[in-house]
N, C-alpha and C positions, 0 to 999 in steps of 0.2 A: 451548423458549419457544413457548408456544401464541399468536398470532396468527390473528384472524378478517380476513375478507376483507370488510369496511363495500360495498365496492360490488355484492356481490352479497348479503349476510348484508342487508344493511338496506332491499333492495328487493323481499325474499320468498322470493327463489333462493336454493335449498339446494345446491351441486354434490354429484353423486351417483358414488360410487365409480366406475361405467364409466366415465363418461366423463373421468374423470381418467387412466385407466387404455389409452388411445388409443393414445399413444406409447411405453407401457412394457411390453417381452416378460415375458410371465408365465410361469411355471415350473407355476402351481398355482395353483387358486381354487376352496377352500373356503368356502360362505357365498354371501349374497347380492351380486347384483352392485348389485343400485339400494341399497343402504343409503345413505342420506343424512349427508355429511361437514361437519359445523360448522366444524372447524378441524385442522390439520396440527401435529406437534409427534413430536421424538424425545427429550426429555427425561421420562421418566416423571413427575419430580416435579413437573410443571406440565400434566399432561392433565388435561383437562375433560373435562364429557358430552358425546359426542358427535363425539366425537375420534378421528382418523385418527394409528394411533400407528406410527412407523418404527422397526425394529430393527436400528440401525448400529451396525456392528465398528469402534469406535472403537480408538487408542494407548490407552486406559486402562481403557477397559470394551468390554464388550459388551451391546449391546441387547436382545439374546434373554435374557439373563437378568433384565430388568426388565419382559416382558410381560404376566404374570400381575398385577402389580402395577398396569401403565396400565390393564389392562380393570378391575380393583377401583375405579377412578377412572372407569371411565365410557367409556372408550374404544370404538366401535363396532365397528370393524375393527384388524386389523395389515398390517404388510406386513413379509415379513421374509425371510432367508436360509434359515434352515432352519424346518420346520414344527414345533412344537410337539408333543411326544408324545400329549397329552390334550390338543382343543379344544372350546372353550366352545358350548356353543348357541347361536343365536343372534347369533354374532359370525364376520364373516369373516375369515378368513386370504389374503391372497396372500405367494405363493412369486415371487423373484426372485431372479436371480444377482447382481447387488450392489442394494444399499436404500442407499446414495449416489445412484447412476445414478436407481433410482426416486425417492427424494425429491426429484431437482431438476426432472426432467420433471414431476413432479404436482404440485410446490410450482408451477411456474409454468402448468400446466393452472387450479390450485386458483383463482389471481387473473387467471384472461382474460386467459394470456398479454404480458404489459403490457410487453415487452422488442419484440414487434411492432408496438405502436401511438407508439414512439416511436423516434429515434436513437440506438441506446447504441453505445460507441465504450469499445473495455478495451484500458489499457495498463501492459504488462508490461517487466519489466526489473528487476534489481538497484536501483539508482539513477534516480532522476527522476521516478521513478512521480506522487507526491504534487504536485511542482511542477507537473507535465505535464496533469495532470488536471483539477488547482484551475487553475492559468492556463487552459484550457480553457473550465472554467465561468465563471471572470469573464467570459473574452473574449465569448463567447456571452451571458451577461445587459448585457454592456456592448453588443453590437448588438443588444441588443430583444428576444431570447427567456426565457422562460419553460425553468431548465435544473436537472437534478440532478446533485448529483456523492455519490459515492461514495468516501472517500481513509481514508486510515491515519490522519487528522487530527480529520475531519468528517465527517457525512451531514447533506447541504444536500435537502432538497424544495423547489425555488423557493428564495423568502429564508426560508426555517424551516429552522433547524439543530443540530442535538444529536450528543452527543459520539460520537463512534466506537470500536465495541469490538473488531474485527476489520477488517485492512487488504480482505479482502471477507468480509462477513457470510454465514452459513448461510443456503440456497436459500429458507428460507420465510421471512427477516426481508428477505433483500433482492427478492426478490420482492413481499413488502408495500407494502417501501419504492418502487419501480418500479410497483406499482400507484396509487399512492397519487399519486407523480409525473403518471402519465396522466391522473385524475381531478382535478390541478388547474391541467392544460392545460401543461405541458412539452412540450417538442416534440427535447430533445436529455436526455442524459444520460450524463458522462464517470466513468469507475468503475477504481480501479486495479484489478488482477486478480495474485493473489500466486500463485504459484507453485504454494503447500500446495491452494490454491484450487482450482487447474487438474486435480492428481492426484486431491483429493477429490471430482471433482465436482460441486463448490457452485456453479457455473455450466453445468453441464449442465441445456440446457430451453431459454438465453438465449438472443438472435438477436439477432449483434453488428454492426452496420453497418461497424464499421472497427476495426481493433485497430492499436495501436503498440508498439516494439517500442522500448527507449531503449537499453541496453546490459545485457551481460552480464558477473559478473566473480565470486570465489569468493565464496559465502555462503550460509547456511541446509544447510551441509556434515553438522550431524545431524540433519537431517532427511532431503534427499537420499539420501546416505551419499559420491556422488563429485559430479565436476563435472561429469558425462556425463552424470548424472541429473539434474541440473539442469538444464541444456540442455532434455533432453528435455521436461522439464514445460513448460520455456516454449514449446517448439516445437511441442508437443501443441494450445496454444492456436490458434495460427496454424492446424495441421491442421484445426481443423475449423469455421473461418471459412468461410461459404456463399458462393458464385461471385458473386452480387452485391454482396458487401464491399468493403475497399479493406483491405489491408496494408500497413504503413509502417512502413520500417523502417531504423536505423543501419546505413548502411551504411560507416561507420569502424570500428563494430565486428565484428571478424572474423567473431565466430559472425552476424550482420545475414543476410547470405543466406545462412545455414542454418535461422534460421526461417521461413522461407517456399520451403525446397524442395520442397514437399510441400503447399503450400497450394492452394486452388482460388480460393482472393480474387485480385483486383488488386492487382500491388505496387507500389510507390512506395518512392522512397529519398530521404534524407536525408543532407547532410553537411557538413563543414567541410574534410574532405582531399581524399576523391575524388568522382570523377563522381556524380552524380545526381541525381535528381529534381529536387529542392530543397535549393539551397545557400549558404552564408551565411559572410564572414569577417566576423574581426574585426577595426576598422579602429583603434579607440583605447578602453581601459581606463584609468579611472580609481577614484576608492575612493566616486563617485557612481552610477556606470553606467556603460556602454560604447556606443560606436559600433560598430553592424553593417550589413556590407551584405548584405540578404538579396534573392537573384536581383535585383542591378544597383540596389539599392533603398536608400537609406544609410535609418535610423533610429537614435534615442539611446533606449537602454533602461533602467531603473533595479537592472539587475542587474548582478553581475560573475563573471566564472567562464568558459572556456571548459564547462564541463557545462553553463551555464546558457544558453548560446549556444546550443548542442545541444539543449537542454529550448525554448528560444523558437522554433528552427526548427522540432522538431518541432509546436508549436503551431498554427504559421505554415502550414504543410502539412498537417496535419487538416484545420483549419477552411477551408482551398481544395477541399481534396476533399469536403466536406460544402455547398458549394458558397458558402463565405462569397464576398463582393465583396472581390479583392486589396489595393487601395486600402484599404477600411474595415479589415479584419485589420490590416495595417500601422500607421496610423494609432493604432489600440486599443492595439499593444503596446507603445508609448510610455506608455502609461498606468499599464499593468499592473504590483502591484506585489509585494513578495516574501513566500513563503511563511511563516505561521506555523513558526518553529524552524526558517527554511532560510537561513542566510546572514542574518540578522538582526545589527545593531548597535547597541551601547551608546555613549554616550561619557561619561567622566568630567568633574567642573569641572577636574580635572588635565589635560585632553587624553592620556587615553589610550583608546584604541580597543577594546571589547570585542566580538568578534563570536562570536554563537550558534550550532552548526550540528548537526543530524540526523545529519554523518558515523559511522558506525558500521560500515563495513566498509573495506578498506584502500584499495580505487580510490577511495571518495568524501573519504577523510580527506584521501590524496595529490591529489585534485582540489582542495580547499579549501587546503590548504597552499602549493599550488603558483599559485592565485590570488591570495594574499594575498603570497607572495615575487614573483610578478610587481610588485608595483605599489609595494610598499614599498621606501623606500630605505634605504642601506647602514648609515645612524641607526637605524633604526626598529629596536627588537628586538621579536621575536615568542617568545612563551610560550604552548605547548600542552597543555590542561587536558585529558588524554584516559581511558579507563577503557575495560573491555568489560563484555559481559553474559555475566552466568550462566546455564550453562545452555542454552548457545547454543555457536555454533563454536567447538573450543579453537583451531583451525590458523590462525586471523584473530590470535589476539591477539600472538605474537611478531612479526607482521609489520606490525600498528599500532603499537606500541613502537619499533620499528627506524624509521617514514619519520617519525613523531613528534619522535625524540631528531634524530631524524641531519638532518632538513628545519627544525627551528627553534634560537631559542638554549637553550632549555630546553623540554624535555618534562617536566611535571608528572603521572604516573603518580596513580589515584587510582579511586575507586568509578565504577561506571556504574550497571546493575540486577541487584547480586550473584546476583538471586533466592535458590536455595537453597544456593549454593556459596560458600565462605568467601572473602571479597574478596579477601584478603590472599594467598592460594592464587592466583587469580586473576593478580594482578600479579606475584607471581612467574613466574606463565607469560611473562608482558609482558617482564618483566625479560628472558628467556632469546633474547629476538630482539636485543638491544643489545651493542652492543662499548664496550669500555672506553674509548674515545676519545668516546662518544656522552657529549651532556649530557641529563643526568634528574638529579630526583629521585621518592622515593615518597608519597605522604601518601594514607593508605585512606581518608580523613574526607572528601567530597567539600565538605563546606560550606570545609573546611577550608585545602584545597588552592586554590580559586576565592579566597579570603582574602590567601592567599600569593602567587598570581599579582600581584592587585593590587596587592599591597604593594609588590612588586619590581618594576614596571612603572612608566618613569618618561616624560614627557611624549612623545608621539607614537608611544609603544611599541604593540606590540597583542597581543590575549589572543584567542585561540582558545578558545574551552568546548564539546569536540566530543563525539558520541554521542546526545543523550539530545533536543537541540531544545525541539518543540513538548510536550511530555512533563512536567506537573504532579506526578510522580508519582516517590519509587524507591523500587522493589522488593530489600527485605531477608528474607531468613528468611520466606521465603510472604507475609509484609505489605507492603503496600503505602502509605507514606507520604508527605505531601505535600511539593516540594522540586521546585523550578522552576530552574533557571538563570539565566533574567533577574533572576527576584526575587533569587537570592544573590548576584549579579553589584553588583543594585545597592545591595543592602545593604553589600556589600564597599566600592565605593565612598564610601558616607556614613559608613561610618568611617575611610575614608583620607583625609579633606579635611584 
């Protein structure tokens, strides 16, 4: 994706290969160094003239095999891993040991550094990420800043916001976007930071004020390949936070000070069990909000969950070390209110309860289930509309099956985002976590099974519709169709009056 840099492209300044080239060790430099760079891009099919083109070893291609091709487009320079047998006149070659590492240093050389002229703060973790962030940015434009976020969800500049295609965008889209933040006077910006991110480099260049750490638990298993390696990626972030940062991080979850052994930031802890930093119980749950006291502080919030407890202290503790006024924090998070696809709620004119939620891996599913048996009484039956993705971890799915069946009255097995893998394949795998004592049944039809739910759900009942959230979309057979949850929830509804 070719992106120009408007704050320098539109005031006459060309950035000129060296000096993009500062912080990145070169192996080889063939060509001119002043050639003058219009715009950054590793996608051949979208170079323009005057394009600075990167040859990355991607999972499914390689970029060296489409350079000949970007310079026929006009491209001015490469940067690449290995050098081209036969090179072009005229046109520079640099040599680097990874063109990851180079793209993200010179994507954010290319836009004046724009991760320095502001506060960006990246949090990682399996779960929370989204909530943690987005409550982040409310709370921050709710006391009077000008703020970006970055989420799985959205990209907000300010109040400008458009849909999100990756939970962190490649180094020259988000780098734009962070330029782009600076020139219309932001002064913070909250960004999750995913794991794939971490290892690929697409935040290499950044200069993070404070990073969070929310928990860790198994997922993203094929990609990793163990959970050692997953660790690591996140740990990796923390490693290379600068000594004037701040690190925050769960310290209820075991691995919490393992990402910060090795840091050079300031740490800060977080919890609800043990000692630290900043601490918070919970004082009274209900199905509007809860009572929390955070450090001696009572507050009513409009969330429920002991996660979401966790996700508001972490909040609460950012925004002190970024030096909010404690009083005004407090104050704000009474306000604040819940995530697009996180713990969202319907209700029928029958009174039954539907609630929507992003769970999709097994800590988050069993956090949701186990908030919702908190509060509900011994009347209330609970129906769990759950599915996995294709194409994604198989070792996640018998073990959402099993706290699904076995934690409500029925588990309703069913589609999530098959992508290319046969659903029904799929739930079978689901199946093989359940014992014969467990209630389930199967329905691959997801519209279909959401139908069922309500059908069988009689007043004060509640419906779980877990995995997919804020997500307009499922992915079948490579396409990608439209299918919302709330919307079939409520359709479901208006034919059961």
């Amino acid at each position: 994706m070719a992106i120009l840099a408007p704050s320098l492209i539109e005031i006459g300044i060309m950035p000129v290969l060296k000096d993009l080239l500062r912080n990145v060790e070169t192996l080889a430099l063939c060509g001119e160094e002043s050639v003058e760079i219009a715009s950054l891009g590793f996608d051949s099919r979208s170079v323009v003239p005057g394009m600075l083109f990167f040859a990355v070893v991607g999972e499914q291609s390689d970029g060296h095999r489409y350079i000949e091709s970007a310079l026929n487009k006009g491209a001015v320079a490469v940067v690449c891993q290995q050098l081209p047998q036969t090179m072009r006149r005229g046109v520079t070659y640099v040599q680097v040991a990874d063109s990851h590492v180079a793209l993200g240093e010179m994507a954010s050389a290319f836009y004046g550094n724009p991760s320095r002229r502001l506060r960006l703060v990246g949090v990682t973790g399996t779960n929370g990420k989204t909530t943690t962030a987005t409550l982040l940015y409310d709370l921050f434009r709710d006391l009077g800043y000008k703020v970006g976020l970055i989420s799985t969800v959205t990209y907000c500049v300010d109040s400008r916001s458009m849909p999100s295609t990756h939970t962190t965008p490649d180094p020259v889209r988000l780098n734009a976007m962070l330029a782009e933040m600076v020139e219309v006077g932001c002064e913070y910006c909250f960004m999750e930071v995913s794991s794939h991110s971490i290892v690929q480099n697409r935040i290499r260049g950044l200069q993070f004020a404070g990073g969070i750490f929310t928990n860790i638990t198994h997922d993203h298993l094929d990609y990793h390949k163990t959970f050692a390696e997953y660790i690591r990626a996140k740990k990796l972030f923390f490693d290379n936070l600068p000594r004037e940062a701040f690190a925050l991080v769960n310290a209820d979850d075991r691995n919490g000070l393992v990402m910060v052994q090795n840091t050079r930031a300031q740490v800060k802890t977080f919890a609800l069990r043990s000692m630290a930093d900043f601490r918070c119980r919970i004082v009274e749950m209900l199905f509007d909000g809860m009572l929390l006291n955070i450090d001696d502080q009572e507050v009513w919030v409009r969330f429920l969950g002991r996660f979401n407890a966790y996700n508001l202290l972490g909040v609460y503790a950012a925004a002190l070390l970024l030096g909010a006024d404690r009083k005004e924090v407090l104050t704000q998070l009474s306000s604040l209110h819940a995530v697009n696809g996180r713990f969202e709620y319907l209700r029928s004119p029958k009174g039954v309860t539907a609630i929507v939620d992003y769970a999709h891996t097994p800590d988050a599913l069993q956090n949701v289930i186990d908030t919702i048996n908190e509060i509900r009484t011994p009347e209330q039956k609970l129906y769990v509309v759950v599915g996995c993705g294709g194409n994604r971890d198989t070792t996640k799915r018998p073990e959402m099956a099993k706290i699904a069946a076995s934690c409500s009255d029925l588990a309703i097995f069913t589609s999530d985002n098959p992508r290319l893998e046969d659903p029904e394949a799929i739930i079978a795998q689901m199946k093989a976590g359940v014992d014969a004592s467990d209630r389930y049944i199967a329905i691959t039809d997801r519209r279909e099974a959401i139908r069922a739910a309500v059908m069988m759900a009689h007043e004060g009942d509640i419906i779980l519709v877990a995995g997919k959230g804020h997500e307009t979309y499922q992915d079948a057979g490579g396409v990608k169709h439209h299918f919302d949850d709330k919307e079939e929830i409520t359709a479901a509804f208006e034919m059961n009056l």
